[in-house]
N, C-alpha and C positions, 0 to 999 in steps of 0.2 A: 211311767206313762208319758208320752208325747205330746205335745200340746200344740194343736194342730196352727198351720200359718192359715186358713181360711175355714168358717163353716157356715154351710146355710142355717140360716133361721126363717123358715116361713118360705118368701122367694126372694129373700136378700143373703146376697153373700156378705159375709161380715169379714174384714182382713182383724188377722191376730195378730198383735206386734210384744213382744214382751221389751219392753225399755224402761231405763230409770224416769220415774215420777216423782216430780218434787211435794214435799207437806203441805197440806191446805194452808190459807189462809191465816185457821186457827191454829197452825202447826202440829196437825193430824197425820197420819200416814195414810197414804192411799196403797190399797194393794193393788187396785184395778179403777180402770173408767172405762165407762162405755160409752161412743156416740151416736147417740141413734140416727144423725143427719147425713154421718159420711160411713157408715157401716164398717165402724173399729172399734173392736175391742182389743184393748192396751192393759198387760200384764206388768207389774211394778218386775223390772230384773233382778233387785236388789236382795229375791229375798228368796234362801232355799228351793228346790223342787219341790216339792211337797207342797210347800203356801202356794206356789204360783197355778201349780195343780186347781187345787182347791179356791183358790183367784176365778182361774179361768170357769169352772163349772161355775160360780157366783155369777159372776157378768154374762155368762151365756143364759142363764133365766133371765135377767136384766132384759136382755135380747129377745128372748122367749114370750114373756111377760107384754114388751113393747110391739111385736111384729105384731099376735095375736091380736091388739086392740086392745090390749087391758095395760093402759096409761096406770092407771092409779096401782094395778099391783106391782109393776116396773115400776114404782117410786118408791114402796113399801119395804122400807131393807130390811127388818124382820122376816116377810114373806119371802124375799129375794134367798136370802140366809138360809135360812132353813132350808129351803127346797135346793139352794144350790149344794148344799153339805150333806143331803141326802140323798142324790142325785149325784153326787161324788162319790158318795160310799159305796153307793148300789154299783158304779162303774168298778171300782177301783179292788172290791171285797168278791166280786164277778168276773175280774179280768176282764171284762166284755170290754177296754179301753185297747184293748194286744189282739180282739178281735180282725180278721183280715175276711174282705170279701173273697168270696170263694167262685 
């Protein structure tokens, strides 16, 4: 699956970069961030196709969650999670990701 360099959420286009992210603070991994101020979602490079896949559908609810007006569920990385892992599968288990407009 290809992980696209732009996609709308809402009426914002969001830029997708996938590059090396360093460890949080507390010396975490980050697989993704999202900024909702400059409309970038940033893929960790470091890590398989597959994670970064499943990254990207994460942070595009993040996106999702934030454009709609639902602040508090774009915080919620449980809600984020779930729905983005679900929402991967359904693409991924559907092909609908290799989908081409017709």
């Amino acid at each position: 699956m290809l992980i696209p360099d732009k996609v709308k959420v809402g009426s914002i286009t969001y830029q997708v970069k996938q590059e090396h992210i360093d460890k949080t603070d507390d010396g975490l991994y980050q697989f993704g961030v999202t900024d909702y101020l400059n409309a970038v979602i940033t893929i960790n490079s470091d890590y398989p196709q597959e994670r970064k896949e499943q990254t990207f559908f994460h942070e595009l609810m993040h996106a999702v969650f934030f454009e709609s007006s639902n602040s508090d569920q774009a915080a919620d990385e449980r809600l984020v999670d779930s729905t983005g892992l679900m929402l991967y599968q359904v693409f991924k288990e559907n092909e609908l990701a290799n989908l081409k407009k017709s």
